[in-house]
C-alpha positions as CSV (number, residue, x, y, z in Angstrom):
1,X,-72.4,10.5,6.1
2,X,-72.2,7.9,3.3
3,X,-71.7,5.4,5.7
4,X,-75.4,5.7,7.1
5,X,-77.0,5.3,3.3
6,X,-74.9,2.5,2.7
7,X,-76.0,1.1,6.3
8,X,-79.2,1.9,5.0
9,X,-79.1,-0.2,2.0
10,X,-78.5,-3.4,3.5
11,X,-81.2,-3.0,5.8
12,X,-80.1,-1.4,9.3
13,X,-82.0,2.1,9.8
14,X,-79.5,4.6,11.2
15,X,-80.4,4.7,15.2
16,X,-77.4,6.2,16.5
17,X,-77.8,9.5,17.9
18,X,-74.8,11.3,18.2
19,X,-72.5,12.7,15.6
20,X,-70.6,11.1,13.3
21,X,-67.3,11.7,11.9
22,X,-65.4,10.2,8.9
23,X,-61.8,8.6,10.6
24,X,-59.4,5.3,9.5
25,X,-58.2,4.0,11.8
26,X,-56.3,0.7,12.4
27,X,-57.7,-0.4,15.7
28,X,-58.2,-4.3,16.9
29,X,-61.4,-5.7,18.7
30,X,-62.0,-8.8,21.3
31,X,-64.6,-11.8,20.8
32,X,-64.4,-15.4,22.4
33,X,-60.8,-15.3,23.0
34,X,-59.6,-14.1,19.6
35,X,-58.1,-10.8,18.7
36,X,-58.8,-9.5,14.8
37,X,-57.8,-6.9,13.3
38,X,-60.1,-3.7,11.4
39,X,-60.2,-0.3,10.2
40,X,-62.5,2.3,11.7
41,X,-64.4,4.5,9.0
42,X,-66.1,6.5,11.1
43,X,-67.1,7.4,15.2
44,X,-69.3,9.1,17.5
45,X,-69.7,9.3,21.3
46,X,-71.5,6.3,21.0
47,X,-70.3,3.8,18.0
48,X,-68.2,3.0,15.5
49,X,-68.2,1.7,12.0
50,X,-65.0,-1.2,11.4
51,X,-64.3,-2.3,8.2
52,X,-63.1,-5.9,8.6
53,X,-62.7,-9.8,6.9
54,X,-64.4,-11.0,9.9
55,X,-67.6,-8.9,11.2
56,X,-68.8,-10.7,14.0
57,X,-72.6,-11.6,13.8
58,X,-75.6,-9.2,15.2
59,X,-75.6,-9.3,19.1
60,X,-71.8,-10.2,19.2
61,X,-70.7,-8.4,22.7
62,X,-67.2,-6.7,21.7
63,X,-64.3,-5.5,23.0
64,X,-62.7,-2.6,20.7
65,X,-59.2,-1.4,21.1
66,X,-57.6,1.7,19.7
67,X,-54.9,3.9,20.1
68,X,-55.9,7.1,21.7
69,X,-54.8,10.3,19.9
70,X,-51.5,12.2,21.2
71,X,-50.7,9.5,23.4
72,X,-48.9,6.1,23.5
73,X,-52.0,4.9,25.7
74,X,-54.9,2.6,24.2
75,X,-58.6,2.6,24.7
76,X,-60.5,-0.1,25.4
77,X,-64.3,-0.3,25.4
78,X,-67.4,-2.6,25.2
79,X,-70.0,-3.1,22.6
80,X,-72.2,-5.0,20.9
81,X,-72.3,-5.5,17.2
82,X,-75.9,-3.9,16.0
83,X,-75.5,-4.7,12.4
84,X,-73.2,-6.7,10.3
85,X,-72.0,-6.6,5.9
86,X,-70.4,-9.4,4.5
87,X,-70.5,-8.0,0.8
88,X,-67.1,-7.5,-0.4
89,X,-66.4,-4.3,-3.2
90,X,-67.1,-7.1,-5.6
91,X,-70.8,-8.0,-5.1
92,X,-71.8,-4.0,-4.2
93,X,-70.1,-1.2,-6.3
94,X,-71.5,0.7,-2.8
95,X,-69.7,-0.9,0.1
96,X,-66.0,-1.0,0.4
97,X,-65.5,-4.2,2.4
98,X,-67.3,-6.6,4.9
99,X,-67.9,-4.5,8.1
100,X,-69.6,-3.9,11.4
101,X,-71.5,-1.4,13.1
102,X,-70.6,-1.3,17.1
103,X,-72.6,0.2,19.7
104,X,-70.4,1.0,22.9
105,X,-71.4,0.2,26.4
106,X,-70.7,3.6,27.5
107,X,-69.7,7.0,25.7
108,X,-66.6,7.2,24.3
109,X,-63.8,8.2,26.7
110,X,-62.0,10.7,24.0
111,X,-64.0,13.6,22.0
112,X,-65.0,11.7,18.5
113,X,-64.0,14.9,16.9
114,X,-60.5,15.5,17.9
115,X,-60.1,11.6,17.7
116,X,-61.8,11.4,13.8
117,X,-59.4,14.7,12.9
118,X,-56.3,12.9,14.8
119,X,-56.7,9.5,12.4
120,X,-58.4,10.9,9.2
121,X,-56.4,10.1,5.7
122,X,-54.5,13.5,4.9
């Protein structure tokens, strides 16, 4: 996925080793007492790629929420940030935005398929 090359680019060597799949996603995640807001660009059983103004720094522990597909319910899981971009479209014709790469505590509740094919652009 073009979001591991890019990863790649900055520095972070793709570890995560489940599938991942292309999503967006407005979603919100937790860190000393402040909620911001991001976009998800992609997911897996065991991560998740957020687009945001404010990537929390390498090591950050995490809470991200989203909205879980079909239902009015969210999700809410732990993670720590594993790698972090601050380069905005304007210093790399590669990268769309600042962003984060999250590593969750545990394996995502929902299948990361059906989830990614619930909140991709149509």
């Amino acid at each position: 996925m073009q979001e591991a090359v890019l990863a790649n680019q900055i520095g972070f060597k793709d570890k995560r080793n489940a599938e991942r799949f292309g999503c967006w996603c407005s979603l919100q995640f937790h860190h000393n007492a402040t909620w911001e807001r991001g976009i998800a660009t992609d997911i897996s059983d065991t991560g998740i790629h957020i687009v945001t103004l404010h990537p929390l720094d390498t090591g950050s522990k995490v809470k991200v929420s989203f909205d879980e597909p079909g239902t009015f319910r969210s999700r809410t899981l732990t993670g720590e940030v594993k790698w972090k971009s601050e380069l905005s479209p304007f210093e790399s014709k590669n990268w769309i935005a600042p962003s984060m790469g999250i590593e969750f505590s545990s394996k995502l509740p929902v299948d990361a398929a059906e989830f990614a094919k619930s909140n991709n652009l149509k």
